[in-house]
Each structure stands twice: as structure tokens, then as C-alpha cells.
C-alpha positions in Angstrom: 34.4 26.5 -36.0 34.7 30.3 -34.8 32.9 31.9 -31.7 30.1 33.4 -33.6 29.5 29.8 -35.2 29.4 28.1 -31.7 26.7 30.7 -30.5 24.9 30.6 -33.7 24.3 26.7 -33.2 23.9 26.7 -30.0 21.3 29.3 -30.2 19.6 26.7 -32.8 19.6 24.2 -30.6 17.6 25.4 -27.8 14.2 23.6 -27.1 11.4 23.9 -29.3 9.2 25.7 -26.2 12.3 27.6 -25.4 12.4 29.0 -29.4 9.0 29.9 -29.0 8.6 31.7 -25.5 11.7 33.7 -26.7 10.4 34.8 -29.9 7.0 36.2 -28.0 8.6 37.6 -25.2 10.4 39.9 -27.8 7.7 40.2 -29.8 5.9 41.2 -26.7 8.6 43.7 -25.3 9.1 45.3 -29.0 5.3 45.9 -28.9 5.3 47.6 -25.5 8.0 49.7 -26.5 6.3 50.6 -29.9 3.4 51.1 -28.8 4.3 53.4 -25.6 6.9 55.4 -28.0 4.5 56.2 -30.4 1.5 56.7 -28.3 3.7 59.1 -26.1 4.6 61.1 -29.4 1.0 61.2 -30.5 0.1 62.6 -27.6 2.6 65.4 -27.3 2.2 66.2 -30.9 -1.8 66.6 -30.6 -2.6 67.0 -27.1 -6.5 67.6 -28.5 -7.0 64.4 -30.5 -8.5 61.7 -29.0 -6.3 58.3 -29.3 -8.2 55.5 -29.0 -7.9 54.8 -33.3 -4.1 53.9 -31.5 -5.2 50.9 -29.8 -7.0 49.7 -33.1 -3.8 50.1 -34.7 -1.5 48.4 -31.9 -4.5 45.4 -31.9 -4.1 44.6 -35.5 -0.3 44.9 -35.4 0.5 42.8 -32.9 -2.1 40.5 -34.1 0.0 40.2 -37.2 3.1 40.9 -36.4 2.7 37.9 -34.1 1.0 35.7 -36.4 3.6 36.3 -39.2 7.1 35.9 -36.7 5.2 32.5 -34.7 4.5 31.1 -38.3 7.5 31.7 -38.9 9.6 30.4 -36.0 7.2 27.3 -36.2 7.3 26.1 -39.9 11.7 26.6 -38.8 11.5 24.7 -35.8 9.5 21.5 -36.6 11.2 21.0 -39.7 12.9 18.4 -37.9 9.4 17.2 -37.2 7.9 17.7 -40.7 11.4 15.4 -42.3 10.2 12.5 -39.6 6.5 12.3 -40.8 8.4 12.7 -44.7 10.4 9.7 -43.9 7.2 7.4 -42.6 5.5 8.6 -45.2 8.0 7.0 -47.4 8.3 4.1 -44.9 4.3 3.4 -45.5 4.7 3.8 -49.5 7.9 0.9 -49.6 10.7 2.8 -49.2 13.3 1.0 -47.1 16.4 2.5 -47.2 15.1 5.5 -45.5 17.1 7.9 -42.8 16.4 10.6 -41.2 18.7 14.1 -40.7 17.3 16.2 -38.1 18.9 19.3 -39.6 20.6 22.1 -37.7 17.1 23.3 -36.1 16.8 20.1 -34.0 16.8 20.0 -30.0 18.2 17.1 -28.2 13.9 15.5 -28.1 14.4 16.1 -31.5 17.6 14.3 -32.6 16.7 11.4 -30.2 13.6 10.7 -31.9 15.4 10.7 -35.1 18.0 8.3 -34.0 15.4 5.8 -32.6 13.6 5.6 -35.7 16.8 4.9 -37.8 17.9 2.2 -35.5 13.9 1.0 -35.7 14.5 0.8 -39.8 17.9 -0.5 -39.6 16.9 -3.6 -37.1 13.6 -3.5 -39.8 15.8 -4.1 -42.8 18.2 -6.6 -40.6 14.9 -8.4 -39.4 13.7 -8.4 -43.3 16.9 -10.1 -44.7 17.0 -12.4 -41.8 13.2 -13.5 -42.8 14.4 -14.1 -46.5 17.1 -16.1 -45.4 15.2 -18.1 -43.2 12.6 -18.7 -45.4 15.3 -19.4 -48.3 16.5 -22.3 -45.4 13.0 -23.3 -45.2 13.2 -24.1 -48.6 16.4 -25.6 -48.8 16.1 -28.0 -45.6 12.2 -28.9 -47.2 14.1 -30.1 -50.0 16.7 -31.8 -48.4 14.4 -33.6 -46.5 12.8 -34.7 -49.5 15.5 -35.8 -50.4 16.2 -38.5 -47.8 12.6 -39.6 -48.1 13.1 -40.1 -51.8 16.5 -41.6 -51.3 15.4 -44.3 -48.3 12.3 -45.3 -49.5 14.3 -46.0 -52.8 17.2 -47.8 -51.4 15.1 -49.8 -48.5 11.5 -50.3 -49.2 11.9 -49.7 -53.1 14.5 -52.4 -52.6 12.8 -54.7 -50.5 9.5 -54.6 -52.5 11.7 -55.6 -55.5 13.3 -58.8 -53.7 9.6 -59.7 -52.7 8.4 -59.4 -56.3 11.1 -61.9 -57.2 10.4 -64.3 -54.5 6.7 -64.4 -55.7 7.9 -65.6 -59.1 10.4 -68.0 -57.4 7.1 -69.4 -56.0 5.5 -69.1 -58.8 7.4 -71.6 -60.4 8.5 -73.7 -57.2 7.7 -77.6 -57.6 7.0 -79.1 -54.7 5.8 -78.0 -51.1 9.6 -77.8 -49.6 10.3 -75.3 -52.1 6.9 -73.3 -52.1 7.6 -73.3 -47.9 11.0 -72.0 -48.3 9.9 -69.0 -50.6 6.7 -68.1 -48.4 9.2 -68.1 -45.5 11.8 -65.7 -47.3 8.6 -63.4 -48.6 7.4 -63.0 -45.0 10.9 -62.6 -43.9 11.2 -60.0 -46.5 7.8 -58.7 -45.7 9.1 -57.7 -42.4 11.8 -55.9 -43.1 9.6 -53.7 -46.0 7.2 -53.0 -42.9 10.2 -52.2 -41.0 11.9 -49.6 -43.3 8.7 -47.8 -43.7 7.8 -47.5 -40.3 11.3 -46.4 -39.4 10.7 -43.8 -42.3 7.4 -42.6 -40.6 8.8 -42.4 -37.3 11.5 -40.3 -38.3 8.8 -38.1 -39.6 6.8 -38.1 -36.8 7.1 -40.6 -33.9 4.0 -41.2 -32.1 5.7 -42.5 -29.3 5.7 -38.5 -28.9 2.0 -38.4 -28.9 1.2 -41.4 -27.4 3.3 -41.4 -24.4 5.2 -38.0 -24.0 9.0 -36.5 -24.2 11.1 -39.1 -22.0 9.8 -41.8 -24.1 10.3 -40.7 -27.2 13.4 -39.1 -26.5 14.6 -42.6 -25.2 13.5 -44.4 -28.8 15.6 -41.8 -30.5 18.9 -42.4 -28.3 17.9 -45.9 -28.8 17.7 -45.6 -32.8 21.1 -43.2 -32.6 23.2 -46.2 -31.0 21.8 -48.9 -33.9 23.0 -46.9 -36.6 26.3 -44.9 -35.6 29.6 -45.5 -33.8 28.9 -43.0 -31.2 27.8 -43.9 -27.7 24.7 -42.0 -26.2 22.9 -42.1 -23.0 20.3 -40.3 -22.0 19.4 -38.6 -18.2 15.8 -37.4 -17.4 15.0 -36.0 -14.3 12.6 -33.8 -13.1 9.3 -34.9 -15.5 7.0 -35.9 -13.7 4.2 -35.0 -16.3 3.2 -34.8 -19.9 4.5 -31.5 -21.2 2.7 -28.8 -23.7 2.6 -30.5 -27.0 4.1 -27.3 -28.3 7.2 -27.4 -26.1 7.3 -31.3 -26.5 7.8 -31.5 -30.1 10.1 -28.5 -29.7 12.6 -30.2 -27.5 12.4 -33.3 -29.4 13.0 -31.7 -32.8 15.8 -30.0 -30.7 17.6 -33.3 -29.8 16.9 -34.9 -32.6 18.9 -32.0 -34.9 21.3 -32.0 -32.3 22.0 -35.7 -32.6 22.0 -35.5 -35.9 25.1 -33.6 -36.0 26.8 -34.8 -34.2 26.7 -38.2 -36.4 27.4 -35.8 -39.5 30.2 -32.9 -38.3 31.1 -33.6 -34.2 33.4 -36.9 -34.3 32.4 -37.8 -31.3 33.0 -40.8 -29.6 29.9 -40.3 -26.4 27.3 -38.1 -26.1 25.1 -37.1 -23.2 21.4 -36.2 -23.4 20.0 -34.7 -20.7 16.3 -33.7 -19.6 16.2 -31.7 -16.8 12.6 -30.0 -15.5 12.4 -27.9 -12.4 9.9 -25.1 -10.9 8.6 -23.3 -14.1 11.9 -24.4 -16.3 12.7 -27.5 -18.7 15.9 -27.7 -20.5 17.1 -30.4 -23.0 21.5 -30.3 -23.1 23.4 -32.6 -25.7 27.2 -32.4 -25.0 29.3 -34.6 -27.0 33.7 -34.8 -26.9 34.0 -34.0 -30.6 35.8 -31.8 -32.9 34.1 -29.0 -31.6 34.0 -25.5 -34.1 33.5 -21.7 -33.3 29.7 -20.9 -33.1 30.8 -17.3 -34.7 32.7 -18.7 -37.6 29.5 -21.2 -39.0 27.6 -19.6 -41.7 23.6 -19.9 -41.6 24.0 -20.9 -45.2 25.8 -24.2 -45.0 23.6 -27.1 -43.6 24.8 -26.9 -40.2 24.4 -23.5 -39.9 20.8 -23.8 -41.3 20.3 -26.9 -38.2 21.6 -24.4 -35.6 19.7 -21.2 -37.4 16.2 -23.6 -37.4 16.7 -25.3 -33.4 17.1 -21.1 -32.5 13.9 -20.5 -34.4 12.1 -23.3 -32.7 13.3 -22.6 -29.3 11.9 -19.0 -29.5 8.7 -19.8 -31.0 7.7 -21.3 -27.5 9.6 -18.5 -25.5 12.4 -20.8 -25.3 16.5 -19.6 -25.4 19.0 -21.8 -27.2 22.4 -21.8 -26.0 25.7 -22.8 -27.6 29.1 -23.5 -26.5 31.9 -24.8 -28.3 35.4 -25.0 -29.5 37.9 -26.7 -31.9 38.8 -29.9 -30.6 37.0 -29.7 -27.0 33.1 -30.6 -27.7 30.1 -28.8 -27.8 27.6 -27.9 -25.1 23.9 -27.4 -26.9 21.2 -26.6 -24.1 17.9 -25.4 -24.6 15.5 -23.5 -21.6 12.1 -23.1 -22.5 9.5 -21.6 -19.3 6.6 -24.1 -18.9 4.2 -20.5 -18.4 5.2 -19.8 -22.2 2.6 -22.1 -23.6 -0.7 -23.7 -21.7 -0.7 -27.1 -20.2 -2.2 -29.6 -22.5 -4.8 -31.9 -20.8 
């Protein structure tokens, strides 16, 4: 780029209000001399006449020469302006891949307000695609879910309901009183466990030892229910509740530690896990740290299922103002803690 090119842009460049004062101080000054050259020649040519037809004439001239050169100068200086309102316009119609080039007429007000709404449709279209992959999680974890349901009612209480369908035939054709006993004691046996499987299923859906008497408690069934049915060892460590919590931020936490615990059963390798519940002034925060396997939090994609567990305990953390926190490594553990400020949500009575 050559001298003359550096001045030429430079010149472009200057501020809008700059452009303009410039252009109507020469306008101005090419006026004055105009007007005073000619006048002074009128006058020396016919001293007799009289001159005021010359301020008519220097009226309407500078009325449109300066209307035609501030047009002018305007129209080229917010085209940087007019290429913005383009761009919403196209923004407001659908359009998403839209950017906008200032041009070579732009100031520095000019080329910032440019980059800030490129950066607002880039984190738009990042924030769209992230809302389609949630929702296509959504999806997938509904079904999953589903799944279970389908799969533990069908292999316990389907089950169960089965064996006590036989057992009422057995009794059915039982002969004598021992033998009638001995089958109603094996259908009430069976019974039982049928209740059993489908209150564990309900719980799992929703305990209402959560409702009914708050986050320690129910937090202190689940550790309970994760020693019965896995190898790991967990304990749990509440301090610092002294009161029933938002129901919001309650079944937050608990969905929290439940996900939590659930991976570790499915992907950590564990052989303990700590739970702790920790409230202070203004702050509760739920940690899970387990001795496992460990992996890099960078290297998990949100489309496998323990991406999509991580991806959905973020999303419930923030929907209550909440921050979720995650540290691990190969083969040293993982450190899950989530904050969330008791001002985020309104007490519950």
C-alpha cells in the first residue's frame, strides 16, 4: 500500500461528525470566496447597478449546493449504517448466516458496532445448535428412560405377577388345608415383593421422601438404595441444613446426585464414593467425588450417554442460577460439585 493509499484510507476513516463538519466548512469557505469574488467583480464592472439580485443568487446556491454535497457525504458515510439495518432486516426475515462488512467508509463506532453484532449472530447460531442438540438429548434420555421402565416392570413386576398367577392355580387345585396354607403363604410372600418392585420403580421416578421430608432425607434413601444394589461403597455428609430448601433447588440437587451416582455405577470403577451436602450463608452445594477411572471432561462428547448426563445436570444447575463444576482425570477420580445461591429461587413455606 503506497503513501497516497494510506492517506486516502485514512481520510475515509475519519468520524462520521468529523466527515460532515469538513465537508461544510469547505462548503462554507468556497461560498465566501465565491460569493465575495464575484460580488467584487459585479461591482467594479457596474458600479451603477444595484446588487441585491446577488444575494438571491448566493441564497439559492448555497442552499443547493449544500443540500446536494451533505446528501451526498451522508448517503457515503452511513452506508456502513444502511448494511447493519440490511443485515437485521435479514436477521427478522430468517436469515441466519448473516455478517456484516462495514466497508471502507466505516469509523472505529462504526466497525465496532459491526463486530458486536456478528459475534451476537455467531453466539445466536452457537446457542441455536446447542438448543437442537439438547432437545435431540431430551429426546433420547426420554426414551431411554422408557426404556428401563419398560424393561423393570417387565423383568420384576411382570415377572412376579406371573409367579403369583401360578400360585393361584397351585391353590386352585391344592387338597387339603396344609397345602392351600402353604400356597397363600408363597402368594403373600410373592405379593410383597410385586408391591416392592413397583414402589422401588415409583420412587425412582419420583421419591416422596423428597416431598415429604426434604433433601437430607431423600438424599440418604438414595445412598441407601446405591449400596443394596452395587459394589461401590457410599457415604453421605450433610452439614449445614438446617431447613427445608426451595422445592426447585431440592429436586435440582437431588436429580444432581442421583445422575451423578449413577455414573459412577455405569463408567467411574469406583470402589468409594463421598456425597456431600454442604449449606452455608446464602450458598448450598451438593459434591460426589469417587476414586475411579476418572476421564478428561474436554474429551466426552454431549452425544454419548454420559455426555448427555453431564450436558442435562449443567442444564439443571443453571435453571436455578446454580454453577456445575467438574474435575477429573484418567485414573485419579472425579470431583462433581454443584453451587446453587439460595436468593436464586424464593423460599417455599
Amino acid at each position: 500500500m503506497n503513501h497516497r493509499q494510506q492517506l486516502r484510507q485514512r481520510l475515509l476513516r475519519i468520524p462520521l461528525v468529523y466527515k460532515i463538519l469538513t465537508v461544510n466548512l469547505l462548503v462554507v469557505t468556497f461560498g465566501a470566496v465565491a460569493g465575495t469574488t464575484i460580488t467584487v467583480w459585479h461591482v467594479q464592472r457596474f458600479p451603477q447597478d444595484v446588487h441585491y439580485e446577488l444575494i438571491a443568487l448566493f441564497a439559492g446556491a448555497g442552499v443547493v449546493i449544500s443540500y446536494v454535497v451533505n446528501r451526498w457525504v451522508l448517503k457515503w458515510a452511513l452506508d456502513p449504517l444502511d448494511r447493519l439495518q440490511n443485515a437485521v432486516d435479514q436477521v427478522r426475515s430468517g436469515a441466519a448466516n448473516v455478517r456484516v462488512d462495514p466497508g471502507e467508509s466505516s469509523d472505529e463506532r462504526f466497525d465496532r458496532l459491526a463486530e458486536t453484532f456478528n459475534q451476537m449472530i455467531v453466539r445466536l447460531e452457537q446457542n441455536t445448535q446447542q438448543m437442537k442438540d439438547l432437545s435431540r438429548q431430551i429426546l433420547q434420555a426420554h426414551e431411554e428412560e422408557r426404556y428401563r421402565l419398560a424393561r423393570d416392570l417387565h423383568d420384576e413386576a411382570a415377572q412376579a405377577l406371573t409367579s403369583l398367577l401360578v400360585r393361584l392355580r397351585l391353590l386352585e387345585r391344592a387338597r387339603d388345608p396344609a397345602d392351600a396354607q402353604q400356597r397363600v403363604q408363597e402368594l403373600r410372600e410373592l405379593t410383597a415383593l410385586a408391591l416392592e418392585d413397583v414402589r422401588r420403580v415409583a420412587l425412582d421416578l419420583r421419591p416422596t421422601i423428597l416431598d415429604d421430608l426434604g433433601l437430607g432425607s431423600a438424599l440418604e434413601w438414595r445412598v441407601d438404595e446405591f449400596n443394596k444394589s452395587s459394589a461401590v461403597q457410599a457415604t453421605l455428609h450433610i452439614s449445614g441444613l438446617e431447613q427445608r430448601l426451595p422445592r426447585e433447588i431440592e429436586l435440582t440437587l437431588y436429580r444432581v446426585g442421583q445422575e451423578a451416582l449413577s455414573n459412577v455405577i455405569k463408567h467411574a470403577q469406583a470402589q468409594q464414593v463421598q456425597v456431600t451436602l454442604l449449606g452455608s450463608a446464602g450458598l448450598i452445594c451438593l459434591e460426589v467425588v469417587d476414586d475411579g477411572i476418572g476421564f478428561e471432561p474436554g474429551a466426552v462428547r454431549s452425544g454419548d450417554h454420559h455426555g448427555m448426563g453431564l450436558v442435562g445436570m449443567r442444564e439443571r444447575a443453571g435453571m436455578v442460577g446454580g454453577e456445575l463444576r467438574i474435575e477429573s482425570h484418567a485414573q485419579r477420580g472425579t470431583h462433581i460439585s454443584v453451587c446453587v445461591p439460595l436468593e436464586a429461587l424464593p423460599a417455599t413455606a
